[in-house]
N, CA, C and O atoms as a GROMACS GRO file, in nm:
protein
  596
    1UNK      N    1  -1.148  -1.474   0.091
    1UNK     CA    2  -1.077  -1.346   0.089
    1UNK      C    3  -1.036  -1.309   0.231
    1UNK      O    4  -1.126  -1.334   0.311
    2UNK      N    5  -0.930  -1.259   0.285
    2UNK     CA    6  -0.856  -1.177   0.373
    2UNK      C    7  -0.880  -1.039   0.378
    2UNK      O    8  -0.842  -0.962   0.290
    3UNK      N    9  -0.937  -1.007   0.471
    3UNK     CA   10  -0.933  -0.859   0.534
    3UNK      C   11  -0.845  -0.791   0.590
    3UNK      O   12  -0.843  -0.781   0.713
    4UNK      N   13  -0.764  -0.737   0.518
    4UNK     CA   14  -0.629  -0.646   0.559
    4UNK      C   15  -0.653  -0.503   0.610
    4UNK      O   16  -0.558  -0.430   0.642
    5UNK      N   17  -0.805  -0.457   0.617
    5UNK     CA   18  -0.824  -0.307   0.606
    5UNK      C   19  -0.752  -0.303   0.746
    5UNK      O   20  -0.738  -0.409   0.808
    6UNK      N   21  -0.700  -0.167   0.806
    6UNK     CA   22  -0.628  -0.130   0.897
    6UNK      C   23  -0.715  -0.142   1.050
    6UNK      O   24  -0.653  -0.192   1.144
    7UNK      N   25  -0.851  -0.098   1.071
    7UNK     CA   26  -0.946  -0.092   1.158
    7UNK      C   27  -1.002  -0.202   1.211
    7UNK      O   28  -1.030  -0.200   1.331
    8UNK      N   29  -1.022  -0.292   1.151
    8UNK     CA   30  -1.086  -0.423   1.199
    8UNK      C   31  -1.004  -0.535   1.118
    8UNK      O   32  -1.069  -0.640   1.119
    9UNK      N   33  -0.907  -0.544   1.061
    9UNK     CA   34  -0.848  -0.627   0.970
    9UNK      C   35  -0.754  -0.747   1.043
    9UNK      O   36  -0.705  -0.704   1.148
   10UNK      N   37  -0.720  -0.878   1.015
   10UNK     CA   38  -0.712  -0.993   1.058
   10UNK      C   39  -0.548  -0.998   1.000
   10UNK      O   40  -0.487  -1.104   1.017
   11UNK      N   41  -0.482  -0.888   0.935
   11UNK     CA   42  -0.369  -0.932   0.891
   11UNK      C   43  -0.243  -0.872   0.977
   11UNK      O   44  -0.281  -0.810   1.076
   12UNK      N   45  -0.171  -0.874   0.968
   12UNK     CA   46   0.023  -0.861   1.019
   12UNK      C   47   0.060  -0.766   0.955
   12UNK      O   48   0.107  -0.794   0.845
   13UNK      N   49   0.055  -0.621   0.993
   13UNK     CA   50   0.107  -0.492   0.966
   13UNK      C   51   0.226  -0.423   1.051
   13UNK      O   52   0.208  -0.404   1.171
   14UNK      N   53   0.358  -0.383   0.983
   14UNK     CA   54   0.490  -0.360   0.993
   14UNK      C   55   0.525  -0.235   0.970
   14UNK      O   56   0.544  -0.211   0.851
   15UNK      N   57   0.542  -0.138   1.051
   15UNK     CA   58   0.656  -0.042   1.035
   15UNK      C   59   0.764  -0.083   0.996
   15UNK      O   60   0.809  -0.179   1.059
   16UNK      N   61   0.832  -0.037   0.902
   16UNK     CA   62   0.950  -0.050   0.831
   16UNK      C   63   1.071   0.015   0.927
   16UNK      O   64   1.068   0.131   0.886
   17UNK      N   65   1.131   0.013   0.986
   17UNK     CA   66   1.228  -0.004   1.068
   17UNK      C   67   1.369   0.112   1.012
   17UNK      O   68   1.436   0.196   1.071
   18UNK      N   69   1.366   0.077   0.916
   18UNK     CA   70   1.479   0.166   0.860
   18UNK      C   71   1.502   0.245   0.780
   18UNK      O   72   1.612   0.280   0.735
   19UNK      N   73   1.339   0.300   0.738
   19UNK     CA   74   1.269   0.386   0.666
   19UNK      C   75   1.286   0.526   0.693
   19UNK      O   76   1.359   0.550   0.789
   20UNK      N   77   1.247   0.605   0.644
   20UNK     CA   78   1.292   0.766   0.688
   20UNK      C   79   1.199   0.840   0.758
   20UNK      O   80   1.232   0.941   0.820
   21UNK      N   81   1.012   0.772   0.751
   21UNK     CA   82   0.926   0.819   0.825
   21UNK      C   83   0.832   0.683   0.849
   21UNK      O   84   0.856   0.569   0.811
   22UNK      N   85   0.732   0.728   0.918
   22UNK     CA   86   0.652   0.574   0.964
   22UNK      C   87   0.465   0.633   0.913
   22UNK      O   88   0.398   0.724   0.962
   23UNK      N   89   0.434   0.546   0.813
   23UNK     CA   90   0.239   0.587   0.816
   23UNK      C   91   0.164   0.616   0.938
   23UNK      O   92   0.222   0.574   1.038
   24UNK      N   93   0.097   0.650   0.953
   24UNK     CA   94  -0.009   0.671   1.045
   24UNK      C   95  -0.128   0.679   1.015
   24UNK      O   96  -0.156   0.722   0.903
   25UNK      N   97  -0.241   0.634   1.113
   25UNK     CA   98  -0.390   0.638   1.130
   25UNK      C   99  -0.411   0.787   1.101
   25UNK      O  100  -0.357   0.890   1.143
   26UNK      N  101  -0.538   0.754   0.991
   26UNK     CA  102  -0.625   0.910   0.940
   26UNK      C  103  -0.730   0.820   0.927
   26UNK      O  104  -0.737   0.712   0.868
   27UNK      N  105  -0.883   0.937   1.047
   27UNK     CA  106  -0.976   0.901   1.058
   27UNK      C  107  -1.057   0.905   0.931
   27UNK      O  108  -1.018   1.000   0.863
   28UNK      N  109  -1.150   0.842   0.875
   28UNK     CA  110  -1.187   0.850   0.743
   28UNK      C  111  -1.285   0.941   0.760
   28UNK      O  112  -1.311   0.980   0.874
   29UNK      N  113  -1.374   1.002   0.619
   29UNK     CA  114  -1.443   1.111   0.665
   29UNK      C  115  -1.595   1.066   0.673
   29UNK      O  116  -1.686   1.144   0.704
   30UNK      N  117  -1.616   0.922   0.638
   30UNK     CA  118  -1.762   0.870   0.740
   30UNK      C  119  -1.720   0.840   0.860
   30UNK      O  120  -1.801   0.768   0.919
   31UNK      N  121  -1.619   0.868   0.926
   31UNK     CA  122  -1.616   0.810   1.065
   31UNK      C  123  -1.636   0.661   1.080
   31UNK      O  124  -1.678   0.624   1.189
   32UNK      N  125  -1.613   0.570   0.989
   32UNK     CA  126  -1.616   0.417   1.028
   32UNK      C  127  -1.501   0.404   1.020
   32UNK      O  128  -1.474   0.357   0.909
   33UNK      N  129  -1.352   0.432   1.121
   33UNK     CA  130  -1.248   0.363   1.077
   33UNK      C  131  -1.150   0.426   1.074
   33UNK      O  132  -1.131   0.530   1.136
   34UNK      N  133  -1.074   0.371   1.003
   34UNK     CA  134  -0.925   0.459   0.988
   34UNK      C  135  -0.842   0.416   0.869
   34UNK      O  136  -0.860   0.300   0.832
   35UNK      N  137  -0.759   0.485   0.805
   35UNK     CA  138  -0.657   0.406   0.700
   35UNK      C  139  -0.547   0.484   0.718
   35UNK      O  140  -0.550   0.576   0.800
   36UNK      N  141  -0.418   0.451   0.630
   36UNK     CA  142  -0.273   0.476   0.690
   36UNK      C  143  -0.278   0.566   0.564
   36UNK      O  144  -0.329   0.566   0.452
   37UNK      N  145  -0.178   0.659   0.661
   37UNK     CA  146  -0.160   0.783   0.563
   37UNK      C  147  -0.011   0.855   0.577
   37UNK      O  148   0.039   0.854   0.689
   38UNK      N  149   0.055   0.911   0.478
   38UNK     CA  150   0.119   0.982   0.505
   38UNK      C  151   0.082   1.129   0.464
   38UNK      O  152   0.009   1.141   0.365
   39UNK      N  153   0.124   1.238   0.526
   39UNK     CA  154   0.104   1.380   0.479
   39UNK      C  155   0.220   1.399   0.424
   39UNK      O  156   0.331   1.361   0.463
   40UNK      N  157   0.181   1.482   0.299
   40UNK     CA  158   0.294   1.573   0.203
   40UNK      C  159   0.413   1.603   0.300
   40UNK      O  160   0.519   1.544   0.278
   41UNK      N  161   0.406   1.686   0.400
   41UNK     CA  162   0.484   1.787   0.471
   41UNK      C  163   0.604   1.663   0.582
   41UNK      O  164   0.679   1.702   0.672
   42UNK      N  165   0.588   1.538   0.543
   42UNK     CA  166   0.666   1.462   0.622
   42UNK      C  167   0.798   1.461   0.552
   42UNK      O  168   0.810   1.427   0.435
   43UNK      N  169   0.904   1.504   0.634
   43UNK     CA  170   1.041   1.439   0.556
   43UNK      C  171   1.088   1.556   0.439
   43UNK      O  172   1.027   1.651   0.390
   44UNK      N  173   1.219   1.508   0.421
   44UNK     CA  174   1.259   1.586   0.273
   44UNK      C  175   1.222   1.506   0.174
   44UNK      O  176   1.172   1.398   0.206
   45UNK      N  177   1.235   1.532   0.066
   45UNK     CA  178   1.221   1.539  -0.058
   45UNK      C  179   1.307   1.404  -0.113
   45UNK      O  180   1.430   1.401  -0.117
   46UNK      N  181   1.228   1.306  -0.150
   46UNK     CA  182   1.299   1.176  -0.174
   46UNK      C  183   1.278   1.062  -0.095
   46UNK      O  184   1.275   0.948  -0.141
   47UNK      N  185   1.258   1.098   0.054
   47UNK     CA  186   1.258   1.041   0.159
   47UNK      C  187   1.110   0.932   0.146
   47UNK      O  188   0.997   0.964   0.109
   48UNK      N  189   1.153   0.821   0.183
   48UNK     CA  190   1.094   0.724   0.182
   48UNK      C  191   1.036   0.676   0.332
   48UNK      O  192   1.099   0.678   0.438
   49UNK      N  193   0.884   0.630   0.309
   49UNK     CA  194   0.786   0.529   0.455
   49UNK      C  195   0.740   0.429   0.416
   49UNK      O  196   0.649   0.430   0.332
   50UNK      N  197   0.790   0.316   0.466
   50UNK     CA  198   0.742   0.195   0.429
   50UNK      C  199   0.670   0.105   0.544
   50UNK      O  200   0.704   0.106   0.663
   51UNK      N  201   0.553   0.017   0.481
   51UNK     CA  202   0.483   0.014   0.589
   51UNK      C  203   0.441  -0.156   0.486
   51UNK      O  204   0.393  -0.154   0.372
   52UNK      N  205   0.473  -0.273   0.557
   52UNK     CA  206   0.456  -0.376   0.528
   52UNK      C  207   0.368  -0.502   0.598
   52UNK      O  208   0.386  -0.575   0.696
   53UNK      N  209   0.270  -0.490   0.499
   53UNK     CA  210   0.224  -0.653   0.583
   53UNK      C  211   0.286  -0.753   0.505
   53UNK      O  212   0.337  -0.769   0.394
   54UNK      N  213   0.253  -0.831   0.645
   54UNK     CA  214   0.340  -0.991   0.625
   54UNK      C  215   0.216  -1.114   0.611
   54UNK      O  216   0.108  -1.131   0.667
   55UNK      N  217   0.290  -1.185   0.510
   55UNK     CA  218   0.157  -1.312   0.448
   55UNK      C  219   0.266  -1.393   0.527
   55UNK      O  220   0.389  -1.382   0.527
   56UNK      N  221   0.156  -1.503   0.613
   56UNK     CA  222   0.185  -1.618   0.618
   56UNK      C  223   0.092  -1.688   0.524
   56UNK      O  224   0.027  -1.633   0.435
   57UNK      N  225   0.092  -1.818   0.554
   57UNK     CA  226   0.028  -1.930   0.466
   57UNK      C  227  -0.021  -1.928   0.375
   57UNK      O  228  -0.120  -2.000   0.367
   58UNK      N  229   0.026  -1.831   0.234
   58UNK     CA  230  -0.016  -1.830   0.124
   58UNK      C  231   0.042  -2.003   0.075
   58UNK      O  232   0.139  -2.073   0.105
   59UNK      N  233  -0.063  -2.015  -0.004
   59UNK     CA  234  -0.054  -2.151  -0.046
   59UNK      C  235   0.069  -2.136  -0.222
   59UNK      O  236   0.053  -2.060  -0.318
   60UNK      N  237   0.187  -2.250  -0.198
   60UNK     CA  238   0.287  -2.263  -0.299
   60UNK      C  239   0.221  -2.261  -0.436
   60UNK      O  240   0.100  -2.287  -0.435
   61UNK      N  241   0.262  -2.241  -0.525
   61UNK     CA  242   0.201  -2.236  -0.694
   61UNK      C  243   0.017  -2.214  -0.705
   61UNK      O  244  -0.070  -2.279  -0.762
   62UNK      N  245   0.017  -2.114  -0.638
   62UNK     CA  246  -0.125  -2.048  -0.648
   62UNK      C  247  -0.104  -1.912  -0.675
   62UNK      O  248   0.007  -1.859  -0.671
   63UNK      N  249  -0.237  -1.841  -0.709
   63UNK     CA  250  -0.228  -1.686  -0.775
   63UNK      C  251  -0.355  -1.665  -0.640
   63UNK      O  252  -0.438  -1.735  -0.582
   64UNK      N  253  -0.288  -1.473  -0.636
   64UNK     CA  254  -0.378  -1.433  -0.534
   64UNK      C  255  -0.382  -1.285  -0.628
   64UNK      O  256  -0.312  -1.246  -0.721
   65UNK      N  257  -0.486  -1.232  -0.564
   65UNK     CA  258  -0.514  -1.062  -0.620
   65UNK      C  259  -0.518  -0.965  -0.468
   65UNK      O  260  -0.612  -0.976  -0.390
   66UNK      N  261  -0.400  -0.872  -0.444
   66UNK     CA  262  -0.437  -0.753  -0.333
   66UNK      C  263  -0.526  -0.640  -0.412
   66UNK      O  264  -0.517  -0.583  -0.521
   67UNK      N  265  -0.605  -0.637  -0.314
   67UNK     CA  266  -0.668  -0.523  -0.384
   67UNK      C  267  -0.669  -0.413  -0.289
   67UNK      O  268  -0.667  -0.465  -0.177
   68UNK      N  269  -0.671  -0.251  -0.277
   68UNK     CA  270  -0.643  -0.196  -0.227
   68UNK      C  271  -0.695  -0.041  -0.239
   68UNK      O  272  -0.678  -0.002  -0.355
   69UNK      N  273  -0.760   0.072  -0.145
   69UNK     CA  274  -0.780   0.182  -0.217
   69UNK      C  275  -0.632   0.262  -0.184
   69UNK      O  276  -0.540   0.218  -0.114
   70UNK      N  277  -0.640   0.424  -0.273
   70UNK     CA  278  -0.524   0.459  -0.260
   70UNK      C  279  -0.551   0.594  -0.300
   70UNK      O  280  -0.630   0.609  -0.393
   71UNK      N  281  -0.511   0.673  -0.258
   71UNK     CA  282  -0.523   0.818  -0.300
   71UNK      C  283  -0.388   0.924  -0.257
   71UNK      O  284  -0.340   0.930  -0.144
   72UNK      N  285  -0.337   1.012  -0.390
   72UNK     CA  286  -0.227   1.090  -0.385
   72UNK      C  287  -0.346   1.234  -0.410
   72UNK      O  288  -0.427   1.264  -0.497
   73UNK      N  289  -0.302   1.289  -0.290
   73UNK     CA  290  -0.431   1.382  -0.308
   73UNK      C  291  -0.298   1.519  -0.276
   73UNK      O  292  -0.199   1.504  -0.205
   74UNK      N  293  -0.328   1.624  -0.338
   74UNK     CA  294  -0.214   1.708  -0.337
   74UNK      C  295  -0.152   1.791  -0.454
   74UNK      O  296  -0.207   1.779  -0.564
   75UNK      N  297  -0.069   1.853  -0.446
   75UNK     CA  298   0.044   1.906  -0.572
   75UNK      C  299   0.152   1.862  -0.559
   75UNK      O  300   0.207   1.885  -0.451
   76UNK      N  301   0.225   1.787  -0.660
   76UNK     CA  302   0.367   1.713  -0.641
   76UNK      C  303   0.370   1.632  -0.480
   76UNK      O  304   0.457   1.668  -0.400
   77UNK      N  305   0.297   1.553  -0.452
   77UNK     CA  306   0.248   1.476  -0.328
   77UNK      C  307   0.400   1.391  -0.314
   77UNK      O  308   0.467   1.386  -0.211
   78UNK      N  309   0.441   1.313  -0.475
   78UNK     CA  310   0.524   1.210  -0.458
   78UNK      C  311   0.484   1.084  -0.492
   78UNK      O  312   0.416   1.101  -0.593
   79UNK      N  313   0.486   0.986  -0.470
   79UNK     CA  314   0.492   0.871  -0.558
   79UNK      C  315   0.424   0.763  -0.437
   79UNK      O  316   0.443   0.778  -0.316
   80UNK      N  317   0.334   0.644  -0.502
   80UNK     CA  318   0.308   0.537  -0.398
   80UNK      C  319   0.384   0.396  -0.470
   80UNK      O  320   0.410   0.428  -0.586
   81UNK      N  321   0.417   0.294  -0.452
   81UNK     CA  322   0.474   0.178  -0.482
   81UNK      C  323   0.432   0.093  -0.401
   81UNK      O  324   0.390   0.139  -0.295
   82UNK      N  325   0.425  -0.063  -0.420
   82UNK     CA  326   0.388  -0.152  -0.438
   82UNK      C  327   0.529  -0.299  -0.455
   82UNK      O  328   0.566  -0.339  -0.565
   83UNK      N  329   0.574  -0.344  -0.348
   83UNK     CA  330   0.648  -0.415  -0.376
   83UNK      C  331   0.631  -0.563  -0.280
   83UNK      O  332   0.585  -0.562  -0.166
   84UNK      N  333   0.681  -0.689  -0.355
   84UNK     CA  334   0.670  -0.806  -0.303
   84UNK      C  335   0.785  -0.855  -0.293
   84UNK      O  336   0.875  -0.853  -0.377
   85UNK      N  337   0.783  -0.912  -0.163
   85UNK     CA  338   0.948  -0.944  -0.104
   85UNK      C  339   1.016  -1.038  -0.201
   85UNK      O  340   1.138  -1.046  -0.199
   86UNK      N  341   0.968  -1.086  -0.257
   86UNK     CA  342   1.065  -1.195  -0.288
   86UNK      C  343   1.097  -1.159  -0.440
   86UNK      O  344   1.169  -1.233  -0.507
   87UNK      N  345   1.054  -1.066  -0.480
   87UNK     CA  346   1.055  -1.029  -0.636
   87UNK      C  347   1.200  -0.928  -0.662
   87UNK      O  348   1.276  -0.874  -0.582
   88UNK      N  349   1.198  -0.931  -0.808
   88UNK     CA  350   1.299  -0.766  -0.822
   88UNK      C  351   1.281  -0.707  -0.735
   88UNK      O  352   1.177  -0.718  -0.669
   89UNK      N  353   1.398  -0.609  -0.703
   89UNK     CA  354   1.366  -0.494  -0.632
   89UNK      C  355   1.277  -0.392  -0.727
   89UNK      O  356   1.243  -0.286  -0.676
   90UNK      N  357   1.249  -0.413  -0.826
   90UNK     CA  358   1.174  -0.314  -0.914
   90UNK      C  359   0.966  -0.339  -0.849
   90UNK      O  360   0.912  -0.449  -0.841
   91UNK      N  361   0.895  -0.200  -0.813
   91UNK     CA  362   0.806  -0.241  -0.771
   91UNK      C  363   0.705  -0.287  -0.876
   91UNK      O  364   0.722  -0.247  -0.992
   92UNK      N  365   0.613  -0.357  -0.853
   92UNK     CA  366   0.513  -0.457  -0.876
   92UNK      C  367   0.384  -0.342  -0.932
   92UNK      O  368   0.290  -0.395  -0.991
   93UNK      N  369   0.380  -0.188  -0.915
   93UNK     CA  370   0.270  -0.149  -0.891
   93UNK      C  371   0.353   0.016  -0.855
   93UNK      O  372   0.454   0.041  -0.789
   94UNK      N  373   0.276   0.089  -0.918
   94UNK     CA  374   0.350   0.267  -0.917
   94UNK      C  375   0.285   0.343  -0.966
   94UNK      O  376   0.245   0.334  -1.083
   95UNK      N  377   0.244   0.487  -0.847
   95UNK     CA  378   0.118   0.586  -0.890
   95UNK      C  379   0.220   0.768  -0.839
   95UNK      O  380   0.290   0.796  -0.742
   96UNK      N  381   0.191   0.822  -0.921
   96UNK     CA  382   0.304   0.932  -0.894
   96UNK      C  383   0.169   1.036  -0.898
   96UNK      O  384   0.158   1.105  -0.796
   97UNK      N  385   0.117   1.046  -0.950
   97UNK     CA  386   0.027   1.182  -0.936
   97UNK      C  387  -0.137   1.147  -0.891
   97UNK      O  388  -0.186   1.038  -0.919
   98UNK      N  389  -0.192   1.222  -0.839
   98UNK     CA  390  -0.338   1.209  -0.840
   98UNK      C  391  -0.392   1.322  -0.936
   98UNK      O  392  -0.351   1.438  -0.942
   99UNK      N  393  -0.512   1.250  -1.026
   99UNK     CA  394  -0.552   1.347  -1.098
   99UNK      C  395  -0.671   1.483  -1.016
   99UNK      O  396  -0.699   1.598  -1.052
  100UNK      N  397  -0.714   1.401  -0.898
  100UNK     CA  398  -0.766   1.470  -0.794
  100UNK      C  399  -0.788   1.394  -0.658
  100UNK      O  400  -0.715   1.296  -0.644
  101UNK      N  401  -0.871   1.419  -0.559
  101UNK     CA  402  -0.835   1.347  -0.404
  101UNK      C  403  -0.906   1.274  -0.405
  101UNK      O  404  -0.911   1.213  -0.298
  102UNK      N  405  -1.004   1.226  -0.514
  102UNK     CA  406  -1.066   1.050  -0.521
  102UNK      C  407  -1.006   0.930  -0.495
  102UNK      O  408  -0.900   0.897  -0.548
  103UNK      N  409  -1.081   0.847  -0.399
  103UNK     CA  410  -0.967   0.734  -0.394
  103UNK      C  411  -1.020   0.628  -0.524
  103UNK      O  412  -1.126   0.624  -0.586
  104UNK      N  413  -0.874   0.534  -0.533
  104UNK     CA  414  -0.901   0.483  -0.674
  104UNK      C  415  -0.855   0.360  -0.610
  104UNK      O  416  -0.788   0.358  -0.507
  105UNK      N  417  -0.898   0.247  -0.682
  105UNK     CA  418  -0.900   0.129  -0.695
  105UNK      C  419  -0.744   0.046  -0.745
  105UNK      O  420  -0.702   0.062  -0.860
  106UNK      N  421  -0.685  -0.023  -0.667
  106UNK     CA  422  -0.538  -0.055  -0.715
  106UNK      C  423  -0.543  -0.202  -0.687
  106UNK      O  424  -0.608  -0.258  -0.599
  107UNK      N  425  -0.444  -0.268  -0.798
  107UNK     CA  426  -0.500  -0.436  -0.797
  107UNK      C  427  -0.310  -0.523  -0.805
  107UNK      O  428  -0.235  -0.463  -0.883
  108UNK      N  429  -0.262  -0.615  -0.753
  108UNK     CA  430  -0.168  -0.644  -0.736
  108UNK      C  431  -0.179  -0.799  -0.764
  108UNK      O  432  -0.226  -0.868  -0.673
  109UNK      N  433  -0.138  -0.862  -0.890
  109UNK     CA  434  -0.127  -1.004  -0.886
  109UNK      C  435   0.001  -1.078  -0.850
  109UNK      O  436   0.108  -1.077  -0.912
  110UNK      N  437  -0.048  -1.171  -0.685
  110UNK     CA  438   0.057  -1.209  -0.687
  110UNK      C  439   0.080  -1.398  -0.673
  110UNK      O  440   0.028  -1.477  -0.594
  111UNK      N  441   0.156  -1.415  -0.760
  111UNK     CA  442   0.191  -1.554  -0.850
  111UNK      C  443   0.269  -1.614  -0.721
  111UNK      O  444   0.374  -1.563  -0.681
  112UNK      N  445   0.221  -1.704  -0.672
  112UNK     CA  446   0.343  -1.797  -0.538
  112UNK      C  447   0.339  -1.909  -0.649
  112UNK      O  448   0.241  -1.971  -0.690
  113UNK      N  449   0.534  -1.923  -0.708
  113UNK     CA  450   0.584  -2.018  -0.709
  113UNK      C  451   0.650  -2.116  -0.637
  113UNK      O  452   0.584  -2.130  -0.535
  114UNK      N  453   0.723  -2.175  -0.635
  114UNK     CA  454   0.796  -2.287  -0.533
  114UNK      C  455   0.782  -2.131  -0.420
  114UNK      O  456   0.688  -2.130  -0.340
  115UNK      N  457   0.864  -2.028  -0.423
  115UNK     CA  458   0.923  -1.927  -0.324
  115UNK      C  459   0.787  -1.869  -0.295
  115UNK      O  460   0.731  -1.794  -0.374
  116UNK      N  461   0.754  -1.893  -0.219
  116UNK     CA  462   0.652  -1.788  -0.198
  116UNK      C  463   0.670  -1.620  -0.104
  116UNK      O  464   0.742  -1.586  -0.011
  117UNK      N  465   0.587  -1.564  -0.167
  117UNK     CA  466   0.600  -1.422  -0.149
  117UNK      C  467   0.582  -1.398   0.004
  117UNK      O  468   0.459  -1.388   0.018
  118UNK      N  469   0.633  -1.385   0.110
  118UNK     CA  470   0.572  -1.367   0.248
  118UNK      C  471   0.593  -1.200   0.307
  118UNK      O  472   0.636  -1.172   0.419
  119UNK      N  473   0.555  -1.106   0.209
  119UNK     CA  474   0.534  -1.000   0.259
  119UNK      C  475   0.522  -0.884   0.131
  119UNK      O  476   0.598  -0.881   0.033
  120UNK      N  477   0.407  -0.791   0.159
  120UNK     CA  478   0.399  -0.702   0.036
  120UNK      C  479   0.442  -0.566   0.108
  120UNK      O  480   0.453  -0.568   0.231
  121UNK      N  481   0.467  -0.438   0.034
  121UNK     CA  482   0.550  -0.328   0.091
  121UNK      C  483   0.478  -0.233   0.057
  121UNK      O  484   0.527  -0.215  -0.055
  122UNK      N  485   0.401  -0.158   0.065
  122UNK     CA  486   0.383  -0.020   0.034
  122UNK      C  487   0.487   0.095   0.036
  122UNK      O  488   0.550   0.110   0.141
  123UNK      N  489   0.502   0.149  -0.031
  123UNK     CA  490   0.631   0.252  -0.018
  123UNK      C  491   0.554   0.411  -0.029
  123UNK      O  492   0.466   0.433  -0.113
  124UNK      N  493   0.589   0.487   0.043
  124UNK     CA  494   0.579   0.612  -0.057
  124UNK      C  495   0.678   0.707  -0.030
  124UNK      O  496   0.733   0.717   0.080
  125UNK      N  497   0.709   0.798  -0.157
  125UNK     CA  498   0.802   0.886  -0.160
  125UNK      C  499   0.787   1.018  -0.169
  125UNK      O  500   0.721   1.078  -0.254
  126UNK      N  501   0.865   1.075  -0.055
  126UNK     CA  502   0.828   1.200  -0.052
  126UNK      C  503   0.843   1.302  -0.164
  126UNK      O  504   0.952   1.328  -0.216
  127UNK      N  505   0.688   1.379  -0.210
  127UNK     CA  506   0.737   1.460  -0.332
  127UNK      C  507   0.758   1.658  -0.299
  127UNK      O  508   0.812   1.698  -0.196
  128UNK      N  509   0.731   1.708  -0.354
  128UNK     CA  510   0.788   1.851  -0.366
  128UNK      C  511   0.716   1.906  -0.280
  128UNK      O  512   0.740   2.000  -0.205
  129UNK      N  513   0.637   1.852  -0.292
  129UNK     CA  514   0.470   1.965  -0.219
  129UNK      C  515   0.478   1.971  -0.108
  129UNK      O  516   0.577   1.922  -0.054
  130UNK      N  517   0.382   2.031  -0.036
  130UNK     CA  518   0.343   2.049   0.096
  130UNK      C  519   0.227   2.036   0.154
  130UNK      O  520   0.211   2.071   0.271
  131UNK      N  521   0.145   1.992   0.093
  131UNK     CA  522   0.002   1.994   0.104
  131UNK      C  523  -0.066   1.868   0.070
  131UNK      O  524  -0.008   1.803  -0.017
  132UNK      N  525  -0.170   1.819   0.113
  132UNK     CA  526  -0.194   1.690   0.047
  132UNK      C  527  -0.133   1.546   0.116
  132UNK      O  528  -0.068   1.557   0.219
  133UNK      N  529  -0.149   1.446   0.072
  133UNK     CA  530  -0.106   1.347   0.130
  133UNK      C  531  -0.146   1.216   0.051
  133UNK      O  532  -0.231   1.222  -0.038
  134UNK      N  533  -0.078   1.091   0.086
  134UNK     CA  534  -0.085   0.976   0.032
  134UNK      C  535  -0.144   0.849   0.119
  134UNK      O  536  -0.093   0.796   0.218
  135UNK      N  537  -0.234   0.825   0.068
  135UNK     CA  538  -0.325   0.726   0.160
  135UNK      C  539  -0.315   0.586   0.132
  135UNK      O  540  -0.226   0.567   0.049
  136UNK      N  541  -0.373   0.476   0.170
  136UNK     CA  542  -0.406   0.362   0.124
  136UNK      C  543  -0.489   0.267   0.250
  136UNK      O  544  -0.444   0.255   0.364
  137UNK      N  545  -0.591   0.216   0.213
  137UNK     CA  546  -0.718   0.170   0.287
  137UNK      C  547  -0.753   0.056   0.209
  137UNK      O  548  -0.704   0.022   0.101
  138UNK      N  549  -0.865  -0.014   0.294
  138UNK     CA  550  -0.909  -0.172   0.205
  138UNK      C  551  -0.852  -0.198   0.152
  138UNK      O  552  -0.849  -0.167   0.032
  139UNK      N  553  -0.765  -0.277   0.216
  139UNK     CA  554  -0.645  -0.336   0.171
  139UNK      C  555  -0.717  -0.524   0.196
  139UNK      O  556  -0.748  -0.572   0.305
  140UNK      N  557  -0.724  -0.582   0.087
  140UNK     CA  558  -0.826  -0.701   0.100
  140UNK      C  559  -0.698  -0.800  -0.006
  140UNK      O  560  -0.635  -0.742  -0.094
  141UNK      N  561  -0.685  -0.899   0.013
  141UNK     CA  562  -0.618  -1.040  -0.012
  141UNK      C  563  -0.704  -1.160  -0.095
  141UNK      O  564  -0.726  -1.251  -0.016
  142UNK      N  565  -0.747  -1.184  -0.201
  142UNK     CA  566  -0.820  -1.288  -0.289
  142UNK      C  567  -0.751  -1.377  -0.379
  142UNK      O  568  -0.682  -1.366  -0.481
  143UNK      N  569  -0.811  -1.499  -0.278
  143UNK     CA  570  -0.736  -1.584  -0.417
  143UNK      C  571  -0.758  -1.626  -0.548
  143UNK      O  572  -0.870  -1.615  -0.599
  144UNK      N  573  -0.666  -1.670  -0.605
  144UNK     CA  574  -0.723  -1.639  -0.740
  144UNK      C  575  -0.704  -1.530  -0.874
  144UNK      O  576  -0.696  -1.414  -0.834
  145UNK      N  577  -0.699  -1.540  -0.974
  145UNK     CA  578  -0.651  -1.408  -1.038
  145UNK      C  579  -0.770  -1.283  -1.006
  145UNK      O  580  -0.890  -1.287  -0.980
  146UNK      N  581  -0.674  -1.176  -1.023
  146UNK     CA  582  -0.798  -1.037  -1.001
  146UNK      C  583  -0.873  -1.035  -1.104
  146UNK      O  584  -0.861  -1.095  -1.211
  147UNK      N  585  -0.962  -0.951  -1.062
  147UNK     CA  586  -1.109  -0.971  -1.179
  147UNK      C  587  -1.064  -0.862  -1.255
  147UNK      O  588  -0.968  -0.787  -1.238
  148UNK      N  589  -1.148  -0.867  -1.340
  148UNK     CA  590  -1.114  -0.712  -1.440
  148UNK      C  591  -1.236  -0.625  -1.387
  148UNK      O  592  -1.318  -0.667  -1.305
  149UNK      N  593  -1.238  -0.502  -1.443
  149UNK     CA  594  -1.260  -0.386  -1.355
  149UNK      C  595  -1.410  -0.389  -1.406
  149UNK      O  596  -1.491  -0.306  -1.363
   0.00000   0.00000   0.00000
C-alpha cells in the first residue's frame, strides 16, 4: 500500500493550475498532521478547486483501491468528486451533502488497462453556504480490489 496522506505521505500532489481556487492545509483536531481543505466561503457559487495527485508506476492490467477520508461538513457546502485522468470526463466517485461533520470513509476502484490511469483529481464545488467546509485526508493507494466495508 501507498501513503498519500498529505503530512508525511510519499506521493505527487498538484494544484490544479486553472482551477478557480487552490485546497489548503487544515490542522487536524488531534494535532497529528494536516489534511486539505476547502472552506464554504471560498469563491462563488459553482466555482471549482482541484487538487491532483499524480501515479507513476502503477502496474498495466492490474486493479488498485484509493481509499480516502472525506467530510462535507456545513449547509449547502457543495459537492466533492473524484476523477481519473484517463477515464470519461464523468467522475468516478460524488458526495454532495454531509449528513453531519463526521468524516466518512470513500473507496475508488481503479482498473489499469493497456492505458493506464496516471493521475486521480479531487474536485470540489462550490455550494450556497457559507459555513462549513470540504475536506479530504488518508488518502492511501492498495493494490488489488477494495475490500468491502
Amino acid at each position: 500500500s501507498v501513503d498519500c496522506s498529505f503530512s508525511q505521505g510519499v506521493c505527487d500532489w498538484k494544484q490544479d493550475a486553472d482551477d478557480d481556487f487552490d485546497w489548503n492545509p487544515a490542522d487536524r483536531d488531534r494535532g497529528d498532521g494536516y489534511y486539505m481543505a476547502v472552506p464554504a466561503f471560498v469563491g462563488h457559487k459553482k466555482d471549482m478547486g482541484r487538487l491532483n495527485l499524480l501515479l507513476t508506476n502503477l502496474k498495466p492490467k492490474s486493479s488498485y483501491c484509493l481509499i480516502f477520508s472525506y467530510r462535507l461538513a456545513g449547509e449547502r457546502v457543495g459537492k466533492l468528486r473524484v476523477f481519473l485522468a484517463n477515464k470519461k470526463p464523468a467522475p468516478v466517485w460524488e458526495e454532495n451533502k454531509g449528513k453531519d461533520e463526521k468524516w466518512r470513509t470513500g473507496k475508488v476502484e481503479i482498473f489499469q488497462g493497456a492505458e493506464t490511469t496516471n493521475s486521480v483529481t479531487f474536485e470540489s464545488e462550490r455550494g450556497k453556504g457559507k459555513t462549513g467546509e470540504i475536506g479530504v485526508d488518508n488518502v492511501t493507494l492498495i493494490s488489488g480490489l477494495c475490500p468491502e466495508d
